[in-house]
C-alpha positions as CSV (number, residue, x, y, z in Angstrom):
1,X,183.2,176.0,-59.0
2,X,185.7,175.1,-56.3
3,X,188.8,173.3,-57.0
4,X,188.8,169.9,-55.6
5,X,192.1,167.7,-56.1
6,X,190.0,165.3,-58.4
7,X,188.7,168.6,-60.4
8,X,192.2,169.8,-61.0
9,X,193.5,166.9,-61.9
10,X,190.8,166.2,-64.7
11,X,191.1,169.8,-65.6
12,X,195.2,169.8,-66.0
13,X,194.3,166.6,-68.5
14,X,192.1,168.6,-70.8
15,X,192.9,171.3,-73.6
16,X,190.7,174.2,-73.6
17,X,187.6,173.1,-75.4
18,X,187.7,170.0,-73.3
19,X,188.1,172.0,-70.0
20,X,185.5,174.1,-71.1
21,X,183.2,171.1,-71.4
22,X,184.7,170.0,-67.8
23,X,183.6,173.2,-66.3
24,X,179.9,173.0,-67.6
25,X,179.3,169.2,-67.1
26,X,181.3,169.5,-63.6
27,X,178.4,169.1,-61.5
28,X,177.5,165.7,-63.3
29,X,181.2,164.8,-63.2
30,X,182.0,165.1,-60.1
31,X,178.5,162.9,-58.8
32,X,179.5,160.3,-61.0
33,X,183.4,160.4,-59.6
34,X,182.0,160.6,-56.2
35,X,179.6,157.3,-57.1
36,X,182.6,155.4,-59.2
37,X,186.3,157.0,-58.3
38,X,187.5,154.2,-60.8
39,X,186.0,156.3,-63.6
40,X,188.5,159.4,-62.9
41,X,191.0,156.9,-65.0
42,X,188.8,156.3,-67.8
43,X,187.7,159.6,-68.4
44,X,191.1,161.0,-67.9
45,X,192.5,158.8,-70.7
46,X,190.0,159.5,-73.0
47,X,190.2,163.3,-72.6
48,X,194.2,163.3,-72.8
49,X,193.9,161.8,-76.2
50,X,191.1,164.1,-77.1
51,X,193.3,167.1,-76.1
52,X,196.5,166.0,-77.7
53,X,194.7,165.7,-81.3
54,X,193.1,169.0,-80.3
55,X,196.1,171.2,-79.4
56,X,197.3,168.9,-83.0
57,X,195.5,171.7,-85.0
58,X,192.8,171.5,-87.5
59,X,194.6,168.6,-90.1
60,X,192.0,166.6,-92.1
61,X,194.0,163.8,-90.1
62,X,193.4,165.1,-86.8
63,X,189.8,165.8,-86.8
64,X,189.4,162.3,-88.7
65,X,191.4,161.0,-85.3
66,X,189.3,162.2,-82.8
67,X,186.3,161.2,-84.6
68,X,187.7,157.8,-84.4
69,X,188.1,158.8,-80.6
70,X,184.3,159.8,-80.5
71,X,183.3,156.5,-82.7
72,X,184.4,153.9,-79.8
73,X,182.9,156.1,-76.9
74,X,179.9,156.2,-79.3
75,X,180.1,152.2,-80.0
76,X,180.3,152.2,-75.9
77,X,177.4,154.3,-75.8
78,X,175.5,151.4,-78.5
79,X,176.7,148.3,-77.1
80,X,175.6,149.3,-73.5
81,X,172.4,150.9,-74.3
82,X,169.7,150.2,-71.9
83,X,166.4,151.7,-73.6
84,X,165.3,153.0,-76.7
85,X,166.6,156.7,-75.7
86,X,170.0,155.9,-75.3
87,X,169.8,153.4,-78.6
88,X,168.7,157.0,-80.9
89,X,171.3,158.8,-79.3
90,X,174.0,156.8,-80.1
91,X,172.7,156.5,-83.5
92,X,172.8,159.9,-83.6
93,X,175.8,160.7,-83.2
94,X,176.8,158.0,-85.5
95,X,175.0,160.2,-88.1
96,X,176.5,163.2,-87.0
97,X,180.0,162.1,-86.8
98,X,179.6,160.3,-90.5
99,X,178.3,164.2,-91.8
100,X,181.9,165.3,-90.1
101,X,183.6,162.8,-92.2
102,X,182.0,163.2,-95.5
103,X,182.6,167.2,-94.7
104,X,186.0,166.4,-94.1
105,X,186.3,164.7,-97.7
106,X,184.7,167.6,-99.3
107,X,187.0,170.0,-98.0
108,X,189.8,168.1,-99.6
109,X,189.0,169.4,-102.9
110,X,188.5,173.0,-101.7
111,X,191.1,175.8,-102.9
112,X,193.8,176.1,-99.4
113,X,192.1,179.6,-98.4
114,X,188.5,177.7,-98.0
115,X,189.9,174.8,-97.1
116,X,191.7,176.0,-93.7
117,X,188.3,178.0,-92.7
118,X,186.1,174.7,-93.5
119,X,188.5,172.5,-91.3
120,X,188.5,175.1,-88.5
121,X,184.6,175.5,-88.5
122,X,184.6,171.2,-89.0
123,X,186.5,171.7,-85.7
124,X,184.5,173.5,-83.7
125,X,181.4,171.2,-84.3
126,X,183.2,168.6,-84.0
127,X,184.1,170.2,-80.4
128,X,180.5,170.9,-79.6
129,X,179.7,166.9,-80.1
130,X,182.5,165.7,-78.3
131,X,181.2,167.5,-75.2
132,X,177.7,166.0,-75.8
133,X,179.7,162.7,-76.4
134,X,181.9,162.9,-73.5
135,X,179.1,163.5,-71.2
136,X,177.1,160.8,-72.3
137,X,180.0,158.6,-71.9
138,X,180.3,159.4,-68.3
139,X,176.5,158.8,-67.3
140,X,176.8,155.8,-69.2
141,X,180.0,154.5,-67.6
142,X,179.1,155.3,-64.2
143,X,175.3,153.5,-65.1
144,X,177.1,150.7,-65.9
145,X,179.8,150.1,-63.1
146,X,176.7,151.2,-60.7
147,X,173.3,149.8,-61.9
148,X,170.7,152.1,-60.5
């Protein structure tokens, strides 16, 4: 992976889970910068505010935060659907972030010992789906500022 100006700049944006995600979807990324440099912005924005509620902590508050994050790239995602394909995945991940939610309620009623490891393991899947999310969210950005 070699260090481009565009690549560090997205990279110094991200928090670690997010630069993780950067690092395995870079290949995508960066054909979809090179297609649309405009998009650099967007996706920039969207991962600083990712990475703020990330480095945030685990807080019932936080994780509900990015989820609202993930719900407008996932509303994107609906509203700009082209076929059926695209139409299931965004429902999908409407369902999946609705089953992080209604975790995140249980988990309120947990004793404090349980509930810190539930909101940590919360977070991590809810850092799997935002990079599944986030990469989505590029395609479909770049699909729509550069009908193919």
């Amino acid at each position: 992976m070699a260090l481009t100006p565009k690549r560090i700049t997205l990279l110094t944006t991200a928090a670690p889970v997010v630069i993780e995600m950067v690092r395995k979807y870079w290949p995508l990324i960066e054909q979809k910068l090179r297609e649309n440099p405009e998009l650099l912005t967007t996706v920039q924005a969207q991962l600083r505010r990712l990475s703020e509620l990330r480095k945030s902590g685990s807080s019932p508050e936080s994780l509900r935060e990015r989820i609202g994050i993930l719900r407008e790239q996932v509303s994107y995602l609906r509203a700009s659907a082209d076929d059926d394909g695209e139409v299931r995945r965004a429902a999908a991940f409407t369902k999946q972030l609705d089953k992080l939610e209604a975790s995140i309620r249980v988990v309120d009623a947990a004793t404090s010992r349980r509930r810190a490891k539930d909101l940590r393991i919360i977070s991590h899947t809810l850092d799997t789906l935002t990079e599944k999310v986030m990469a989505a969210f590029i395609e479909e950005k770049s699909q729509d500022s550069y009908p193919q």
